[in-house]
C-alpha positions, 0 to 999 in steps of 0.5 A, spaced: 475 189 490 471 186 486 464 187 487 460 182 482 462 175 483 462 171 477 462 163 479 463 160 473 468 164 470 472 164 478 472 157 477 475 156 470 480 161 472 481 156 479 482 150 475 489 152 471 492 151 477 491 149 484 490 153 490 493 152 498 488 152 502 485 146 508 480 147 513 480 146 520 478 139 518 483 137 512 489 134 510 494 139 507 493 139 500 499 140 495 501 147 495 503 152 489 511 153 488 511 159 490 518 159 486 515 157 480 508 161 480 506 169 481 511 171 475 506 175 473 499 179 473 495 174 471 497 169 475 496 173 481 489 175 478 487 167 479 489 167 485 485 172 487 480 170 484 480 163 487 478 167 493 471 169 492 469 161 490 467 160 498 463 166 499 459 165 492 457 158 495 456 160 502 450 165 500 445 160 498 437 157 500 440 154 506 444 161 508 437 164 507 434 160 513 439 160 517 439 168 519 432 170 515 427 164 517 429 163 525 427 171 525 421 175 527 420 176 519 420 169 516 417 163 516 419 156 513 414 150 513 420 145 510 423 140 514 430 143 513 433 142 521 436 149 520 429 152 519 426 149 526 433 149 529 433 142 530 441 144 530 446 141 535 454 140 536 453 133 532 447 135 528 450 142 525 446 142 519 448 148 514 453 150 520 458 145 518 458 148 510 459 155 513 464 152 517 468 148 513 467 153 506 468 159 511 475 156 513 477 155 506 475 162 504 480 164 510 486 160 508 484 162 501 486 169 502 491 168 506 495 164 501 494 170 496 496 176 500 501 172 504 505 170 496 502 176 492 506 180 497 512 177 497 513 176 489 519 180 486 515 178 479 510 184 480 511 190 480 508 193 488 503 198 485 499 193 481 500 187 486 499 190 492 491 193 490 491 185 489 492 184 495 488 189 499 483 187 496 484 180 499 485 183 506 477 185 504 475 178 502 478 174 509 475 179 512 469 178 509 469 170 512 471 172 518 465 177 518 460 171 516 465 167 521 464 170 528 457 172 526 455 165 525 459 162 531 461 168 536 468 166 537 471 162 533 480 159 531 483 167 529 489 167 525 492 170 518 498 166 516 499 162 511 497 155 512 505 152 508 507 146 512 504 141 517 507 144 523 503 151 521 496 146 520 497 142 526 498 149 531 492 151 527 489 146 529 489 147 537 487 154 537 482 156 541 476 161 540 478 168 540 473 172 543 469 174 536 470 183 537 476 182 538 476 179 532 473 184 529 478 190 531 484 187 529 480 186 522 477 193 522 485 196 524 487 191 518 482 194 513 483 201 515 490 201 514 492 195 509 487 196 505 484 202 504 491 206 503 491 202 496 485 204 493 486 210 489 483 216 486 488 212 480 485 205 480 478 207 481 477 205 488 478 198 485 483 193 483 481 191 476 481 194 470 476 191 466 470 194 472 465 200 470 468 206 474 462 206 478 464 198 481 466 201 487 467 195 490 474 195 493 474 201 498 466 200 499 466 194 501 472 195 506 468 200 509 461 197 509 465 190 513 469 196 517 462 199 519 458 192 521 465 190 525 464 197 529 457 196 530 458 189 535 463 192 539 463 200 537 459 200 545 467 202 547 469 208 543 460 211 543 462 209 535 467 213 532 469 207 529 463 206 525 461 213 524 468 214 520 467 208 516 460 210 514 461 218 513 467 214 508 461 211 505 457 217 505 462 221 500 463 215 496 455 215 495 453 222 496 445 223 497 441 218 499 433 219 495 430 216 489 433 220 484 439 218 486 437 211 487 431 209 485 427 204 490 425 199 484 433 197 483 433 194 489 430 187 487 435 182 485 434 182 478 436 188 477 444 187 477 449 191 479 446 197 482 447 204 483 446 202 490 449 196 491 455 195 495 457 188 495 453 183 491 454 176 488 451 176 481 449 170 477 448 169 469 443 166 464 443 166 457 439 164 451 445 158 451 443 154 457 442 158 465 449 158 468 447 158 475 443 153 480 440 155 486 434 155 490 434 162 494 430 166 489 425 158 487 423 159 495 421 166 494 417 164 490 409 163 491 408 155 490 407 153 482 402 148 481 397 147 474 389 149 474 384 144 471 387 146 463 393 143 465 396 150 465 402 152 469 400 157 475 403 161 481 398 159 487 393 161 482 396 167 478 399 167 472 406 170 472 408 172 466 415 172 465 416 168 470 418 161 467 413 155 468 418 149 469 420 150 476 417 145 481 413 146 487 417 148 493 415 148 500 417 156 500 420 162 504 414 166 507 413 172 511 411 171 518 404 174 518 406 178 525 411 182 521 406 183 515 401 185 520 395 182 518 395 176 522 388 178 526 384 179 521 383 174 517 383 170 524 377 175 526 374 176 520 366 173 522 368 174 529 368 181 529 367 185 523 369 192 526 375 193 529 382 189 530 380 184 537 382 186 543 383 180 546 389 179 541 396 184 544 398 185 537 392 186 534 392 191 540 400 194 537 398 194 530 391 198 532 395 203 535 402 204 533 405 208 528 410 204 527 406 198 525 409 195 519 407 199 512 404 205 516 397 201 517 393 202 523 387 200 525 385 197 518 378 194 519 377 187 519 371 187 513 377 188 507 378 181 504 385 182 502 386 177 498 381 180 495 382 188 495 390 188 495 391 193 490 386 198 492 389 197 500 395 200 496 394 204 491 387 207 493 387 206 499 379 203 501 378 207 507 384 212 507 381 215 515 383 208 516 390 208 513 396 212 515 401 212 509 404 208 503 409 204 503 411 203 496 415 197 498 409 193 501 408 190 493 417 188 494 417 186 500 410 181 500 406 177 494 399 180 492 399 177 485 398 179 478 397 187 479 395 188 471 390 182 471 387 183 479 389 175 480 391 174 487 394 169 491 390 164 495 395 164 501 391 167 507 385 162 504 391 156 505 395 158 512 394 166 512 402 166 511 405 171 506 409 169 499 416 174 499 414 179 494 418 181 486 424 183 490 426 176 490 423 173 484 427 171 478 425 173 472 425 166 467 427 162 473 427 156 470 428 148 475 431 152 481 436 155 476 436 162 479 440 167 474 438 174 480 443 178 484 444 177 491 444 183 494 448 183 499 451 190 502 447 196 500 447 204 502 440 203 505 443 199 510 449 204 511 444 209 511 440 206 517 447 204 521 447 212 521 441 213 524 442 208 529 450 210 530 447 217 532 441 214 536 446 211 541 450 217 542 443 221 543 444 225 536 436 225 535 437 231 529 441 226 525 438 220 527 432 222 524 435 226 519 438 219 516 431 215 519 427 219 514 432 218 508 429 212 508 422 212 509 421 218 505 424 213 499 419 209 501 414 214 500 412 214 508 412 220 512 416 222 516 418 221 524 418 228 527 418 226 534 420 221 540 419 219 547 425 217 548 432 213 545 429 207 547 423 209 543 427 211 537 432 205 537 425 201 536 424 205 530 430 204 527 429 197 529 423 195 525 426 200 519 431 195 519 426 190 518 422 193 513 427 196 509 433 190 509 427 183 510 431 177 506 437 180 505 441 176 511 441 181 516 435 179 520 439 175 525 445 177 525 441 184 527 437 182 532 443 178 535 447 183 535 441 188 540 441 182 544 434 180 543 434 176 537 431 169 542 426 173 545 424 177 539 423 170 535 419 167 540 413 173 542 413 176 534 413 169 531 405 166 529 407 159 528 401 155 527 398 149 523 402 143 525 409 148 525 410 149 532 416 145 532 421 151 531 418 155 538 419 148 541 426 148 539 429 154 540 433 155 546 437 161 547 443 158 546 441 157 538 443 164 537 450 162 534 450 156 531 455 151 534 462 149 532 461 142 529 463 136 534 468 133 528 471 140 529 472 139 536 474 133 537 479 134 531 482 141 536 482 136 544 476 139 544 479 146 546 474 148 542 467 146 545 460 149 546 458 150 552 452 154 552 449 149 547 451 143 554 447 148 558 441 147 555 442 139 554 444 139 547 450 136 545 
């Protein structure tokens, strides 16, 4: 399985020939002669690496809104459809990408595993580990598939001939964990047999010894499907996957792997499981996307005609990207929001007549560790003493080293600061996400997908339902303590443990596509939108969108026209959208 996605070199390789594959929505395209190719690895290896096309333009800008921006975490003043779920069955803005490429991909990977396997040209022990690792792409489609729609047209045969496509065509949803188990039993037993000790757990020759990402990558899809449904069987099946992990990764700390190497720029890391990496060089930039442009703060000049970010000199950090409404961090999640609110109103404590003034004066939990943080520091003004020096420290509760990756304060050497809380209080996403050099919207940073941190705090969430308090807050802590944060110790409850597992999540994983489909998956995510989300200054128009039945996109009305309308969205007619 290979782990880091070169799109540039992935579609040159695709170009020598022409791969099968239709959507729901197409007509069949020529198909190879199965007679006249797979003669040889290297034929095979195109063909695999045809498949990794779909997912690598799947995960960009507009992806980005979709599962972070309609989220408690982040907030978005673009005018997007999906970023204020203006979304419906004949209006499914970036549903409908995902749908159509999300297909293509499916149709992709069964065409390789169904021919590969089928070669007489190859010998087995080098085609089938080719073809295992397709098993892990297709899975990875209908993981983004399911995630995205629910239940959604399931099959896993090669789409050969018209009376294949058109069957195909009227299938209607399989339920989406349904969907998972099958593919869950189709990874632990078609899969992961083929990758060895003797190929590295891997398929490719040319990948570094720690490229892991065949046998990884299977068992992180195999640990989230078992989070959806693993309810069932009190997640064994996920404990299985990601104990495989464990040993593959060993201890989880700084040492072994460093929090910094978490940001995007820094490619192929220790901890990463699955990432989609991208290229710059001095010849000319090879990637355009806008994921690391909307992280960015907003570029402008200064009256000496100097490129700025929001007033700060970035240095390093391009001075040709234009202005962009950007992605930026709810101030509920950043924990801030009252106090610049309050500031000449009440210059003592967080106002009481605010409740999440209240949760944040008194939580432990609260975002970072901060508690009580008098309403008298200027932020914008003092943020490096509130995390390096701590103004007050009897009012602040412990350090969060990712509060400087997570959110934007500016220049740390120069002291420069942002004016964000000055424009509309809302925070720019932290150097996690930005992109050195970045260049237009060119963005040469790695997009992280899947990384042990995530599979950590699955742990710890796997052994709080099972009502293990000792290992959940054993692994719990791996994280916080990475993070330089205190340590949990204790608990009122499994509820109350959850909810700290819960926002871990979002402190340690914000940005990283997780957050919907994460919130989705608990069942809360509507109701934690709508009670964490301070959307203000004319932007209200998400919270008068969103519905509950917006917590799945819908199957594009083409598609369910194209299907007899098997296929339909009920939930969305039940709420007047059609």
């Amino acid at each position: 399985m290979k782990r880091i996605i070169n799109k540039n070199i992935i579609s040159a390789l695709l170009a020598l020939f022409s791969v099968a594959a239709c959507s729901l929505e197409e007509d069949i395209l020529p198909f190879v002669n199965q007679e006249r190719f797979y003669k040889t690895e290297a034929q095979c290896r195109s063909v695999v690496n045809g498949c990794y096309i779909e997912v690598a333009d799947i995960y960009h800008s507009s992806f980005l809104l979709m599962v972070e921006a309609c989220t408690d975490l982040y907030y978005c003043t673009t005018t997007t459809e999906d970023a204020k779920l203006e979304i419906s069955p004949t209006k499914p803005e970036f549903g409908g990408t995902v749908w159509q490429k999300g297909y293509r991909g499916v149709d992709l990977c069964n065409e390789a595993i169904a021919c590969i396997s089928a070669t007489e040209h190859v010998e087995e022990a080098v085609k089938m580990p080719m073809v295992a690792e397709c098993r892990v792409l297709r899975a990875m489609y209908y993981y983004i598939l399911t995630n995205t729609f629910d239940g959604v047209p399931f099959y896993t045969c090669q789409v050969n001939t018209y009376a294949v496509q058109d069957s195909i065509r009227y299938l209607g949803r399989t339920p989406a964990n349904e969907i998972r188990k099958y593919l869950y039993d189709d990874l632990k037993n078609n899969a992961l047999p083929w990758f060895t000790e003797e190929n590295g757990l891997k398929c490719r020759e040319v990948e570094a010894p720690q490229y892991r990402s065949g046998y990884a990558h299977a068992l992180m899809l195999m640990a989230k499907f078992a989070m959806w449904y693993g309810k069932d069987d009190n997640y064994e099946d996920a404990l299985y996957a990601l104990h495989k992990l464990e040993e593959l990764y060993g201890e989880f700390n700084e040492a072994n792997y460093p929090l910094n190497d978490i940001k995007w720029s820094v490619k192929g890391g220790k901890e990463t499981i699955f990432e989609i990496q991208h290229e710059y060089d001095v010849a000319g930039i090879t990637f355009a996307g806008t994921v690391a442009k909307m992280m960015m703060p907003a570029r402008g000049k200064n009256a000496d005609g100097v490129f700025l970010w929001d007033g700060v000199d970035l240095p390093g950090y391009g001075n040709t990207m234009p202005s962009v409404q950007v992605l930026k961090v709810n101030p509920k999640f950043a924990s801030f929001r009252t106090y610049k609110a309050a500031a000449d109103a009440d210059k003592k404590d967080p106002p009481t007549k605010d409740p999440y003034a209240q949760l944040v004066s008194t939580s432990k939990n609260c975002l970072f560790g901060y508690k009580n943080l008098p309403c008298s520091v200027t932020l914008e003004k003092n943020a490096k003493g509130i995390y390096e020096t701590a103004l007050d420290k009897s009012k602040l509760a412990v350090t969060d080293r990712r509060a400087p990756l997570n959110f934007a304060f500016g220049n740390w050497e120069t002291g420069a600061t942002f004016n964000y809380l000055k424009n509309d209080g809302y925070f720019y996403s932290g150097e996690k996400f930005w992109c050195p050099n970045i260049l237009q919207n060119y963005d040469s940073n790695n997009y992280k997908i899947f990384r042990y941190a995530d599979a950590i705090l699955m742990l710890a969430e796997c052994h709080c339902h099972r009502e293990e308090s000792g290992e959940a807050f054993r692994y719990l802590n791996m994280i916080r303590e990475r993070a330089g944060v205190d340590p949990l110790e204790s608990f009122t409850g499994y509820e109350d443990l959850l909810s700290s597992i819960i926002n871990e999540r979002a402190f340690e994983l914000c940005g990283e596509f997780h957050r919907k489909w994460d919130l989705v998956r608990w069942g809360i995510w509507y109701q934690k939108t709508v009670d964490n989300t301070a959307y203000t200054s004319g932007d209200e128009s998400l919270l008068a969108n969103i519905k509950p039945c917006h917590e799945y996109y819908p199957i594009p009305d083409k598609q369910c026209a194209l299907s007899g309308y098997i296929l339909d969205n009920p939930a969305y007619k039940d709420y007047g959208l059609k």
